[in-house]
C-alpha positions, 0 to 999 in steps of 0.5 A: 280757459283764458279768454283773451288768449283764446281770442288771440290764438283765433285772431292769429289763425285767421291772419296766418290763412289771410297771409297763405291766401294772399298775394306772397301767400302759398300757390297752392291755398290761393288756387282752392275754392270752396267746392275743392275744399270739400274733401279736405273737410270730410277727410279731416272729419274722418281722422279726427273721428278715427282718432277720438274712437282710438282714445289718443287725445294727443291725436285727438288735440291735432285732428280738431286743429286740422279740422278747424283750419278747414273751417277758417280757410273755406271762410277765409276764401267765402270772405274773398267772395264777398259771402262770409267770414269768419266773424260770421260763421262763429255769431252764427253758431253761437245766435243757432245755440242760443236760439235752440236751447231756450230751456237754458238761455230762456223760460222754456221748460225741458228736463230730459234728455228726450225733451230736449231732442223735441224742442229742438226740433221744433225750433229747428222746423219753424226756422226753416219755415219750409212749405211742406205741401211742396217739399218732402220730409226727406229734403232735410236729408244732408245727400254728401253724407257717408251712406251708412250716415244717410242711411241712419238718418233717413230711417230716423226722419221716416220713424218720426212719422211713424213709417217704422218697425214696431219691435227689433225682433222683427227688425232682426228678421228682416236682416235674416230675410235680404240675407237669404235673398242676397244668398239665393241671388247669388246662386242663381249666378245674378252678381247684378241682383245680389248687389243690390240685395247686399244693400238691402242687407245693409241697409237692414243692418243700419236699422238695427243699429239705431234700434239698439242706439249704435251709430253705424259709422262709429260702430264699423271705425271702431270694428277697423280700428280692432282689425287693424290692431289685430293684424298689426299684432300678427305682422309683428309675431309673423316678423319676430319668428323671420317669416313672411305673412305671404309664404303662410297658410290660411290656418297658420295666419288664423293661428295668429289671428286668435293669438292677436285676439287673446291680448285684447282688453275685455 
């Protein structure tokens, strides 16, 4: 990586949104605000993700660009307020890496994967030097977080303290159990009860997802992505015969459903 043109190329971002916020710049970036910004942030998180779990790095490479233009226009508008700026963000992140991996940068010993994850936060608990007689270890928890992600995390911060399942068998069980409550809501016609049964049920899900070390986001992109791919399939053969996808029966499109199935790489 050459460093200098690396510098430039930051430099030259920087300037081009300086020049977008400004006076001649475009109305549109000169009307946002941090808290407007925010969608456009987790928005572009989202396609960038989508676009690492198709494996198109091409895409991938436009995602990222996408994703750090958020980064330099809300430091960019922090900048006009007199909060930050970019030359803040990057120290920042840089000084916090540094800081949180003293068994590279300094004499501190970690040689696991495990060990690591333990240092860290410990690191991270005396930074945040928080009064724990007053706050609850769930504090930590990011609330603008996707559910599922605030669901994944949640269970993780109440594991470590021991407030946990002791084996996935009985974690399986207990998907089986707010199933079968969610099913008996539902006859008893409580549509009321049986959503709050279905969130019981997922969020039972997520924990066995982290019992088996998937991420429940990545996970369910990726089970959209192989839905999408599917149906796509099925439109292009339904096309190809001169048919419509609505003048057909539920059996004739599971026929090309499976047929859609059978083209994918095991």
């Amino acid at each position: 990586m050459n460093k200098e043109e690396l510098a430039k190329e930051i430099q030259r971002l920087a300037d081009i949104m300086e020049k977008l916020r400004g006076p001649e710049g475009c109305p549109w970036d000169r009307q946002q605000t941090i808290a407007s910004l925010q969608e456009y942030l987790i928005e572009e998180a989202y396609e960038a993700v989508g676009a690492a779990v198709s494996g198109d790095m091409s895409l991938l490479k436009e995602e990222l660009g996408d994703v750090l233009l958020q980064i330099v226009f809300q430091a960019q508008v922090a900048r006009e307020e007199g909060s930050f700026d970019l030359v803040d963000v990057i120290r920042g992140i840089s000084d916090k890496l540094v800081r949180r991996h003293p068994h590279v940068f300094s004499d501190r010993k970690a040689d696991t994967a495990e060990e690591v994850s333990k240092l860290w936060q410990e690191i991270k608990d005396k930074e945040k030097d928080q009064d724990r007689s007053n706050s609850s270890l769930l504090d930590k928890l990011a609330t603008d977080q996707p559910a599922l992600m605030q669901a994944y995390e949640v269970q993780k911060l109440a594991a470590k303290v021991g407030f946990d399942w002791d084996d996935i068998n009985d974690v399986i069980q207990k998907v089986k159990e707010e199933l079968t409550e969610m099913e008996e809501a539902l006859q008893r016609g409580n549509k009321e009860v049986a959503a709050l049964e279905f969130g019981d049920l997922l969020f039972a899900m997520v924990n066995l997802a982290r019992f088996l070390n998937i991420n429940p986001e990545i996970a369910l992109l990726n089970t959209i992505m192989k839905f999408k791919n599917r149906f796509e399939y099925m439109e292009k053969a339904i096309k190809s015969e001169n048919k419509e996808m609505d003048g057909l029966s539920l059996e004739e499109l599971d026929f090309y459903w499976e047929e859609a199935k059978k083209t994918e790489v095991e």
